[in-house]
PAMI-967636 format. One record per residue (C-alpha): y, z, x; residue number from 1; chain. Coordinates in steps of 0.25 Angstrom, whole numbers. Last residue first. Layout:
N
+-------+-------+-------+-----+-------+
:    yy :    zz :    xx :   n : chain :
+-------+-------+-------+-----+-------+
:     Y :     Z :     X : NUM :     A :
...
+-------+-------+-------+-----+-------+
This chain:
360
+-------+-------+-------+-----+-------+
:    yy :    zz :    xx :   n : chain :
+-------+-------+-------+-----+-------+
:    91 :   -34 :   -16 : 360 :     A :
:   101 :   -38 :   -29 : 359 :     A :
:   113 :   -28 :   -27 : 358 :     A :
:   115 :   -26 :   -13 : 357 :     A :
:   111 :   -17 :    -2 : 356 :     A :
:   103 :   -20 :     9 : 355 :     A :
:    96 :   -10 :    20 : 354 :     A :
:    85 :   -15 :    30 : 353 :     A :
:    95 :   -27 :    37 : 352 :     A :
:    85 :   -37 :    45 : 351 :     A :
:    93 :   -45 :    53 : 350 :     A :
:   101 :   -57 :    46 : 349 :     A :
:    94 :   -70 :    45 : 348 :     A :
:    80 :   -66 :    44 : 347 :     A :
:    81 :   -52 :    38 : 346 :     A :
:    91 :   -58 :    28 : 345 :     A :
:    81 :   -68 :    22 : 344 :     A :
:    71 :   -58 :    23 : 343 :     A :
:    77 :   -49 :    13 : 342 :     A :
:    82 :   -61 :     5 : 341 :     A :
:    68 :   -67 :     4 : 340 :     A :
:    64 :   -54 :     0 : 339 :     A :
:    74 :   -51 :   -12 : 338 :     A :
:    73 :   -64 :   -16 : 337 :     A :
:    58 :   -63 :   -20 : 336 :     A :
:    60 :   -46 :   -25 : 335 :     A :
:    68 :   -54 :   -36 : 334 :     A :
:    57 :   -59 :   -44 : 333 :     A :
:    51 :   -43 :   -45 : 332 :     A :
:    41 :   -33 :   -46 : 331 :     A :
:    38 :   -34 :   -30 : 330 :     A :
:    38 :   -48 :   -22 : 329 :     A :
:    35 :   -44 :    -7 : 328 :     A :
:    24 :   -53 :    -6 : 327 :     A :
:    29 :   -64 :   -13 : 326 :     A :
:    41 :   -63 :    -5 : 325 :     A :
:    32 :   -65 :     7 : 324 :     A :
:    23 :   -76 :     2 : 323 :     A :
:    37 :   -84 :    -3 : 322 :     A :
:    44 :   -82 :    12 : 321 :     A :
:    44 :   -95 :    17 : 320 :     A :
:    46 :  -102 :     3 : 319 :     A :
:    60 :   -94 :     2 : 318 :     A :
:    63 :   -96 :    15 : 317 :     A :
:    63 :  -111 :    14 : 316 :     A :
:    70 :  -111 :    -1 : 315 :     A :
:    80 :  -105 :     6 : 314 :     A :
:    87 :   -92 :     7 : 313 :     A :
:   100 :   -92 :    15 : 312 :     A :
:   106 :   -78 :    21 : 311 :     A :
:   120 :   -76 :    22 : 310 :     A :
:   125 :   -65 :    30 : 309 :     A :
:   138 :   -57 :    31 : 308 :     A :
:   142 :   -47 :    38 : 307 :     A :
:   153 :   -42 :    29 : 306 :     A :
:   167 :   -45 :    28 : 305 :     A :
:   169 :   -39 :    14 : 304 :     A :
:   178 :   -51 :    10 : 303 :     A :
:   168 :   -63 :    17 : 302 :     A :
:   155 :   -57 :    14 : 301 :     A :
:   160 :   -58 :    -3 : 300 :     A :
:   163 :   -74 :    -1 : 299 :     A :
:   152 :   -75 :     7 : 298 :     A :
:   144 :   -68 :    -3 : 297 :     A :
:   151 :   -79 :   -13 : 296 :     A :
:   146 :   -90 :    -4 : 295 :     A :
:   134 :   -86 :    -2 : 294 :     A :
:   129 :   -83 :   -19 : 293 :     A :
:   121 :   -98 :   -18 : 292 :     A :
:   112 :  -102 :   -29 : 291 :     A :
:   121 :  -113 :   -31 : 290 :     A :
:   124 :  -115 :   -17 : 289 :     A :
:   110 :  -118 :   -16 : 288 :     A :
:   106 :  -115 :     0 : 287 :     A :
:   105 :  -101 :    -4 : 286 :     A :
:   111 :   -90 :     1 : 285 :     A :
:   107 :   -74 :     4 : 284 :     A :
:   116 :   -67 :     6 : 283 :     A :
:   118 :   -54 :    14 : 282 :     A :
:   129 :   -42 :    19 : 281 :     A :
:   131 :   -35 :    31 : 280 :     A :
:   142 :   -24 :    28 : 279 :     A :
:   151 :   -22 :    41 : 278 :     A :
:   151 :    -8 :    45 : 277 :     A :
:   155 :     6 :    39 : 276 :     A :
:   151 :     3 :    25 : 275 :     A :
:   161 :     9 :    13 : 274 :     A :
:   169 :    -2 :     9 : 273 :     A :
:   160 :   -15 :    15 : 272 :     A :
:   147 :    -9 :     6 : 271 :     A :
:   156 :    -8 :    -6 : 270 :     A :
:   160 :   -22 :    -3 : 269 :     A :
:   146 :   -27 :    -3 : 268 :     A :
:   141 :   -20 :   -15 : 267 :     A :
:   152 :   -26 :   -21 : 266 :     A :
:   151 :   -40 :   -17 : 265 :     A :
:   133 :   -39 :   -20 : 264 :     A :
:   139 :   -33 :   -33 : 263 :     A :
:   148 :   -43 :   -39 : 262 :     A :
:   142 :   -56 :   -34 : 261 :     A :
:   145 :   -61 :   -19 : 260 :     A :
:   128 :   -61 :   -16 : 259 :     A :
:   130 :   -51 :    -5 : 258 :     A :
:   117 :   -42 :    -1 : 257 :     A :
:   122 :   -31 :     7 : 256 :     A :
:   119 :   -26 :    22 : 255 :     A :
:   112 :   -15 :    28 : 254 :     A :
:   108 :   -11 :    42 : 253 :     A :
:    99 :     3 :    44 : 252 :     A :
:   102 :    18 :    44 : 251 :     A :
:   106 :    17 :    31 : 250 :     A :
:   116 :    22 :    21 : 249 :     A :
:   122 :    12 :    13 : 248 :     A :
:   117 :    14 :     1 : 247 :     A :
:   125 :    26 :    -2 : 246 :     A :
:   139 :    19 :     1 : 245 :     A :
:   135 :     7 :   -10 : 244 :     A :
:   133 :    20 :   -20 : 243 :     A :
:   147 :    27 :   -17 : 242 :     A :
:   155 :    14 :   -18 : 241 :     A :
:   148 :    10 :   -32 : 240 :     A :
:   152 :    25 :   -35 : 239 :     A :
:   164 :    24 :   -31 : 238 :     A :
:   168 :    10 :   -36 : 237 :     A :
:   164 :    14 :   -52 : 236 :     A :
:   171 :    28 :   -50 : 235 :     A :
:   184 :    20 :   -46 : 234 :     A :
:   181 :     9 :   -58 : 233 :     A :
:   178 :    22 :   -67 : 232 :     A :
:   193 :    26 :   -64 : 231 :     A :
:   200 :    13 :   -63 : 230 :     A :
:   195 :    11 :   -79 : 229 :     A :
:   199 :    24 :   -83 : 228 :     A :
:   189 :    36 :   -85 : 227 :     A :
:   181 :    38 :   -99 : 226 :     A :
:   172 :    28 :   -91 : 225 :     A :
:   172 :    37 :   -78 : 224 :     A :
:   172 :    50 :   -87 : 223 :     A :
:   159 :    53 :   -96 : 222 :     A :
:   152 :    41 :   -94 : 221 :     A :
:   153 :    39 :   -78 : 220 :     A :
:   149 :    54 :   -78 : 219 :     A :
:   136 :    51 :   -87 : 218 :     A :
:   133 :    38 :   -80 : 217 :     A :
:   132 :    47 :   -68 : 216 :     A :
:   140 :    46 :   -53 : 215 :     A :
:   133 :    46 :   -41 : 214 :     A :
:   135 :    62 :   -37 : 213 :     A :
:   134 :    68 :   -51 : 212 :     A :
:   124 :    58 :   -55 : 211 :     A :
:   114 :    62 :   -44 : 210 :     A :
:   117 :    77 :   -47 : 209 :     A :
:   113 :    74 :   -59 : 208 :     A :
:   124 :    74 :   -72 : 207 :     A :
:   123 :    84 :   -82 : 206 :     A :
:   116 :    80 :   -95 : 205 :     A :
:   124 :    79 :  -108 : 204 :     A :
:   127 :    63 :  -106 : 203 :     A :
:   113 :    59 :  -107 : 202 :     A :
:   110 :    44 :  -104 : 201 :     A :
:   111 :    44 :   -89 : 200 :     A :
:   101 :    33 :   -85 : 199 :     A :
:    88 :    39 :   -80 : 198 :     A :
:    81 :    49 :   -70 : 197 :     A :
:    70 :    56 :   -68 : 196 :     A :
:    61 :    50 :   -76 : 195 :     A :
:    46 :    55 :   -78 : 194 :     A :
:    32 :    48 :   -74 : 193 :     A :
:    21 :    58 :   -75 : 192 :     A :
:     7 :    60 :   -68 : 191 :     A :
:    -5 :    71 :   -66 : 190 :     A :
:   -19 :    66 :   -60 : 189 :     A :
:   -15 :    75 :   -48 : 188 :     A :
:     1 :    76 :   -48 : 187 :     A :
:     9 :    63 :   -49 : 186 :     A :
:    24 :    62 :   -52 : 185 :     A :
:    30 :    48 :   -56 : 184 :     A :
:    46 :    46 :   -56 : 183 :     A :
:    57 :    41 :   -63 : 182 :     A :
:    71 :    35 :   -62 : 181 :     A :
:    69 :    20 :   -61 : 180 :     A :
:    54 :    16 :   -67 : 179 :     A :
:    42 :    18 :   -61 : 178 :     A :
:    36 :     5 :   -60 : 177 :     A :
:    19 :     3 :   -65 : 176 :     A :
:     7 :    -2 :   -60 : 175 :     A :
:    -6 :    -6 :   -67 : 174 :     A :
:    -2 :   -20 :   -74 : 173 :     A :
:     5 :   -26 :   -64 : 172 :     A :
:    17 :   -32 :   -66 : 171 :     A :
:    25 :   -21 :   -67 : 170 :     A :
:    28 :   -11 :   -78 : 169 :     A :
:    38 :     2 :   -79 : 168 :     A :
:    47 :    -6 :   -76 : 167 :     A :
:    50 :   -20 :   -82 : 166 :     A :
:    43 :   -34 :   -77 : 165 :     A :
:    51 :   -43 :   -71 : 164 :     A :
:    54 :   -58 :   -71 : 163 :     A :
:    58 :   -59 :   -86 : 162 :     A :
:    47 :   -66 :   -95 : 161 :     A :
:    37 :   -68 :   -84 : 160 :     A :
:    39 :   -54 :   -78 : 159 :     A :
:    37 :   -48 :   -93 : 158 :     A :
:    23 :   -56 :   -95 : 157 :     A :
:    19 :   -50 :   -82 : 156 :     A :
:    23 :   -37 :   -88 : 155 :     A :
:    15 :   -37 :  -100 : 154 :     A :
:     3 :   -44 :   -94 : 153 :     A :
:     2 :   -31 :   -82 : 152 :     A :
:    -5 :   -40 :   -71 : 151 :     A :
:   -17 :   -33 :   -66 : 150 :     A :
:   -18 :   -31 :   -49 : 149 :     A :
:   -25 :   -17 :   -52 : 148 :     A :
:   -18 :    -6 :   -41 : 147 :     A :
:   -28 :     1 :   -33 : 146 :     A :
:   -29 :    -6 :   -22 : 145 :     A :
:   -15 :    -1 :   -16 : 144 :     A :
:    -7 :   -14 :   -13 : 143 :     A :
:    -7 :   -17 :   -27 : 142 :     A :
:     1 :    -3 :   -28 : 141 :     A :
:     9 :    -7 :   -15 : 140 :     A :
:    13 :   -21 :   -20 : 139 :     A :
:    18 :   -15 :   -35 : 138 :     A :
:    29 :   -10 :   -25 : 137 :     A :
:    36 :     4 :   -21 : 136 :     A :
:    24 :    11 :   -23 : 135 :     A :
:    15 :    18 :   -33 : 134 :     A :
:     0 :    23 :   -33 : 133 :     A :
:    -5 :    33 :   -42 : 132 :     A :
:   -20 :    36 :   -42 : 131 :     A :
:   -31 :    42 :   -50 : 130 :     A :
:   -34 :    29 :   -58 : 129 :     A :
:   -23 :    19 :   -53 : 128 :     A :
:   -10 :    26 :   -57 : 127 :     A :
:     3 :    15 :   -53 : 126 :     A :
:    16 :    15 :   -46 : 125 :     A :
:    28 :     7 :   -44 : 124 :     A :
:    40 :    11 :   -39 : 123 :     A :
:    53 :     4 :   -35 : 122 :     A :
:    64 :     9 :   -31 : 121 :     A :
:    78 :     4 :   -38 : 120 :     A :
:    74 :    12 :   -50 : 119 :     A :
:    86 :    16 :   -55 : 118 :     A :
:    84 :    32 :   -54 : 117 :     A :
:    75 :    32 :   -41 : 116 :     A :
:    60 :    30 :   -42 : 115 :     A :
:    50 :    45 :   -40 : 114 :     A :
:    36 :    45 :   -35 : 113 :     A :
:    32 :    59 :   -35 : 112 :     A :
:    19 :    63 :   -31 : 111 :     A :
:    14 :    78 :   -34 : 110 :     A :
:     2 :    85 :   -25 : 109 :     A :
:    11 :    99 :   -29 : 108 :     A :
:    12 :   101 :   -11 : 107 :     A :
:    10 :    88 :    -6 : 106 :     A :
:    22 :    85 :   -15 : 105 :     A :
:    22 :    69 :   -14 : 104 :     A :
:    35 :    61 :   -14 : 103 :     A :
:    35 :    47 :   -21 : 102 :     A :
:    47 :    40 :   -18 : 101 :     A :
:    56 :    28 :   -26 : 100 :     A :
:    72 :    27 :   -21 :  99 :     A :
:    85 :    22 :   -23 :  98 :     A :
:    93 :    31 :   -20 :  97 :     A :
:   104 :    44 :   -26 :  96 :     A :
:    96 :    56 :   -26 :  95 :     A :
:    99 :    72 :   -31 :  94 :     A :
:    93 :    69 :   -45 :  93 :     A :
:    79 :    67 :   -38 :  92 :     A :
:    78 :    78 :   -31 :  91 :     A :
:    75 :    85 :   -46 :  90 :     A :
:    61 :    81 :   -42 :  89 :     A :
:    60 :    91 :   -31 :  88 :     A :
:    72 :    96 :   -28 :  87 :     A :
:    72 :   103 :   -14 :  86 :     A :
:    60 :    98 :    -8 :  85 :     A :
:    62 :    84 :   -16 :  84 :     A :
:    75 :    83 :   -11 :  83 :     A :
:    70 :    87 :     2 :  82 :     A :
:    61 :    75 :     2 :  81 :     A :
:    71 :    66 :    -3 :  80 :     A :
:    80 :    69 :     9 :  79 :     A :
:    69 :    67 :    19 :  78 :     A :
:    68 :    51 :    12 :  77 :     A :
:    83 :    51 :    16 :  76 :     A :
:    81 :    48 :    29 :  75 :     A :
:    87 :    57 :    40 :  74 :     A :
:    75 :    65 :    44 :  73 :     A :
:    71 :    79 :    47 :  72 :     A :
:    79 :    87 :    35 :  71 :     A :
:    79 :   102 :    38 :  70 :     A :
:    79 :   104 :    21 :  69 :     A :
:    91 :   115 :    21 :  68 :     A :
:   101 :   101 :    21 :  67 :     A :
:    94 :    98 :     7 :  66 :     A :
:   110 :    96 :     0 :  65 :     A :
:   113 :    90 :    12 :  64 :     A :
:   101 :    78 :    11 :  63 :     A :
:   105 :    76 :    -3 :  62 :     A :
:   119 :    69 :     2 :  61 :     A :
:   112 :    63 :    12 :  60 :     A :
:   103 :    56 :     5 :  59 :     A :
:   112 :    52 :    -6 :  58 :     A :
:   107 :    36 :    -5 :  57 :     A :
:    92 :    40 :    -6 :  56 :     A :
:    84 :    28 :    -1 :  55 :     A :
:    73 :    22 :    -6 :  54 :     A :
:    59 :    22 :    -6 :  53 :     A :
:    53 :    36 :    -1 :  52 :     A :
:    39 :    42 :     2 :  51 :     A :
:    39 :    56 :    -1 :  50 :     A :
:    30 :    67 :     4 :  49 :     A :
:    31 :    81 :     2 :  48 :     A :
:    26 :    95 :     5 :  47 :     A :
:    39 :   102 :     7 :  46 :     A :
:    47 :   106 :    20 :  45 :     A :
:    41 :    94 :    29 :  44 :     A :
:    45 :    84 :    19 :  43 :     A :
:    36 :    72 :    22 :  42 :     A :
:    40 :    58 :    24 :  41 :     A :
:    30 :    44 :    20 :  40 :     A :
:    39 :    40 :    26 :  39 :     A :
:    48 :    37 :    37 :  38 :     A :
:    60 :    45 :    40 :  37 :     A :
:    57 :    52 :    53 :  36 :     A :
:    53 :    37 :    61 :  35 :     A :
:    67 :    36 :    60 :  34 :     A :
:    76 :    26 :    52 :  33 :     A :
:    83 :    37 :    45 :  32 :     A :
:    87 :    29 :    31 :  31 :     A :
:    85 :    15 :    29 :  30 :     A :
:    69 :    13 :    34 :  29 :     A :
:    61 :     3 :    27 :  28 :     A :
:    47 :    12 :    25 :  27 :     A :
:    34 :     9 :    20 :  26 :     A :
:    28 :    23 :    14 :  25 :     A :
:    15 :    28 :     9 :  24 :     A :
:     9 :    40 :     1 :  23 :     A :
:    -4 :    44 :    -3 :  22 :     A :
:    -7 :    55 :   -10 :  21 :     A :
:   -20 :    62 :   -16 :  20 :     A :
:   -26 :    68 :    -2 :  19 :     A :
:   -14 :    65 :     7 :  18 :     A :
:    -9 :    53 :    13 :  17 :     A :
:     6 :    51 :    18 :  16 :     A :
:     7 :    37 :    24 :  15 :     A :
:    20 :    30 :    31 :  14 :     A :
:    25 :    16 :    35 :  13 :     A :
:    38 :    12 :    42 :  12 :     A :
:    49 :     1 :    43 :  11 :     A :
:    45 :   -10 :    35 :  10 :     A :
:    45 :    -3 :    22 :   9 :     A :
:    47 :   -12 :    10 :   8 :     A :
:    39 :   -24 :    17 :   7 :     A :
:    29 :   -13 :    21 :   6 :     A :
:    26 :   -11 :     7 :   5 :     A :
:    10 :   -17 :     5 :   4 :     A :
:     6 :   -11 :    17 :   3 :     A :
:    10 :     3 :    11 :   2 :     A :
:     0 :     0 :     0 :   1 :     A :
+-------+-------+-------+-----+-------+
């Protein structure tokens, strides 16, 4: 199953095996590029394991609050176990990421596989007689052995109609997605799926600490909109400013995607206001001026002075890489360009790990 992922995680592999678990970990190292932050990752002050997906935007901002833990790394994976230590569940409401783990309490024998609030991790997961497997692609479970290779009608039915098939299904008839916002626990023979999060619908709860910090729908009912028009724009602009900061902490090169639309050119601008150095950005052109976005990225390049590289795609590269973007095609049609795009930029460009952009 690991095998299956290395394309994810390049960087490192872990296993942690014990009698009844199993957990493994491909890792693409962002954060604390030391050997310390590779995974599988132990707390060494509780009896837990995670393996972690993601990356937790306020990491540091939670590491102070846990500064009693003795902390041995940098990465934020470290910080998420001392949530846990210190929270347990309840850690949840304290991060702002994208992110999908499953975290073992050697101590309860309970596994947690846990999906951030908008579900821009993947999870898929699947019960196969006394077993639950998941991972981060349908690949892994097939991967397994255990998986049946039998097409689900209904959803095969829905790919045709619409390109996709809706969560909680998938195209196969045994293996399910967790949806955004919840999170499987497993003791024994025991299981339950619950929701730890959803959409702000009820005005009379108290914000979360998450909401207080970032900004709830509640707070931007109650007094941004009742607020004048230059008011909510100033919130609107900070918060955008303050979420496009977060994302760019790494400890590797990053860049943007720039098409020259309305949120590539804004992502872009942001990432020029508050970034110390010269933003690197990407597009990718085609030899159809038609099909072509180049010239309004240039246009865009040009009044941010960014590092600016423009990639073409042609039918040639396309047909040269087909096996390999069938190979790393997930639940999606647009997992195809997403690949192409990635090597396209490895090969002309140097190979940036971190990319952020609406579309990727």
């Amino acid at each position: 199953m690991n095998d299956s992922l290395a394309h994810r995680g390049p960087d490192n592999e872990g296993i942690y095996s014990q009698p009844g678990i199993t957990l493994g970990h491909r890792r693409l190292s962002i954060i604390d590029l030391s050997a310390a932050g590779n995974q599988p990752m132990r707390s060494p002050f509780a009896n837990h394991v995670v393996v972690f997906n993601g990356e937790i935007y306020n990491y540091r901002e939670v590491r102070k609050k846990l500064s009693h833990y003795g902390f041995r790394t940098e990465s934020d994976t470290e910080v998420l176990l001392a949530a846990w230590k210190e929270w347990g569940v309840g850690c949840l409401e304290h991060l702002n990421g994208m992110f999908a783990f499953a975290l073992w309490d050697e101590d309860r024998k309970i596994l947690w596989v846990v999906r951030d609030r908008l579900g821009i991790k993947p999870v898929y997961y699947t019960f196969s007689k006394e077993q639950m497997l998941f991972s981060s692609e349908v690949r892994g479970l097939l991967a397994s052995g255990m998986v049946r290779r039998q097409i689900n009608r209904d959803s095969l039915e829905e790919y045709i109609r619409y390109q996709t098939v809706s969560a909680p299904h998938t195209i196969l008839e045994d293996v399910k997605m967790l949806l955004p916002g919840q999170y499987i626990w497993v003791q024994g023979n025991t299981w339950d799926k619950e929701s730890w999060w959803k959409p702000d619908t009820n005005t009379s709860q108290e914000p979360s600490a998450y909401e207080l910090e970032f900004g709830s729908a509640r707070k931007l009912r109650s007094t941004q909109v009742a607020s004048s028009y230059e008011g909510v724009c100033k919130q609107t602009r900070n918060l955008f400013r303050a979420s496009v900061e977060r994302r760019l902490v790494a400890d590797v090169p990053f860049g943007a995607f720039l098409s020259g639309g309305i949120d590539s050119t804004a992502v872009t601008g942001m990432m020029t206001e508050v970034s110390g150095s010269r933003v690197k950005t990407f597009n990718i052109s085609f030899d159809n001026s038609e099909f072509s976005e180049a010239k309004f990225a240039r246009i865009v390049a040009k009044k941010f002075n960014t590092e600016h590289h423009e990639i073409n795609l042609t039918p040639e590269h396309f047909s040269k890489r087909t096996s390999c973007c069938a190979q790393c095609n997930g639940s999606s049609k647009w997992r195809w360009s997403k690949y192409l795009c990635r090597v396209r930029s490895n090969e002309e460009s140097g190979n940036y790990d971190g990319v952020i952009g609406f579309g990727w």
